[in-house]
C-alpha positions in Angstrom: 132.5 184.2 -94.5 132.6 185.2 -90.5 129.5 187.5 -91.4 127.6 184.7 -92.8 128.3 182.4 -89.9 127.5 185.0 -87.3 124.2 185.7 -89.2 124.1 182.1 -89.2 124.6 181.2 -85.6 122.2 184.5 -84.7 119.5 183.0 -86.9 119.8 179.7 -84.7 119.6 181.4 -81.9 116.3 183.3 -83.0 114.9 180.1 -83.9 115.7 178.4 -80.8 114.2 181.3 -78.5 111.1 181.5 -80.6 110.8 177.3 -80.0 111.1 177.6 -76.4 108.8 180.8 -76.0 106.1 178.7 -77.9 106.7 175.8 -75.2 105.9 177.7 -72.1 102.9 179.3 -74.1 101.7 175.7 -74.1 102.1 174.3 -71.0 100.9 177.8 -69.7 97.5 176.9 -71.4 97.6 173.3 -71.2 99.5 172.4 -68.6 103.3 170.4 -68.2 104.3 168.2 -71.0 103.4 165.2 -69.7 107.0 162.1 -69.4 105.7 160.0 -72.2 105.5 163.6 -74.8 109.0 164.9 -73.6 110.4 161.3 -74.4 108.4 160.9 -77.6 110.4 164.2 -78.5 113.8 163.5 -77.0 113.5 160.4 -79.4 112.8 162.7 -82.5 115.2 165.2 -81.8 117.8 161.9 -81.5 116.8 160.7 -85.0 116.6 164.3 -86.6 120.6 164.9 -85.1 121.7 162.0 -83.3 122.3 161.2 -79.9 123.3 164.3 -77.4 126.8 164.2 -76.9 127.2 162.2 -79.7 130.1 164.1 -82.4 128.5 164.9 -85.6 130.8 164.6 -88.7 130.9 166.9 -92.0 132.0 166.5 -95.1 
């Protein structure tokens, strides 16, 4: 159980690093995201897993 949630949680992580790298690789080539794109994907990530700060409840 603690091994699948470290794999877990490293997996995340992975995830999130790769995400981020292809970011900068992008605004390397193209430039800043511009205030109207990093809204348009603040208001994504809010619908995909709510509000930040906002508790999220499991069953």
């Amino acid at each position: 159980m603690i091994g699948r949630a470290l794999e877990q949680y490293l997996d995340d992580r992975r995830v999130l690093r790769a995400g981020l790298r292809a970011m900068a690789d992008y605004e390397r080539e193209y430039g800043p995201f511009s205030e109207e794109e990093m809204a348009e994907a603040d208001a994504r990530v809010a619908g995909l897993f709510g509000q930040p700060g906002e508790e999220r409840r499991t069953a």
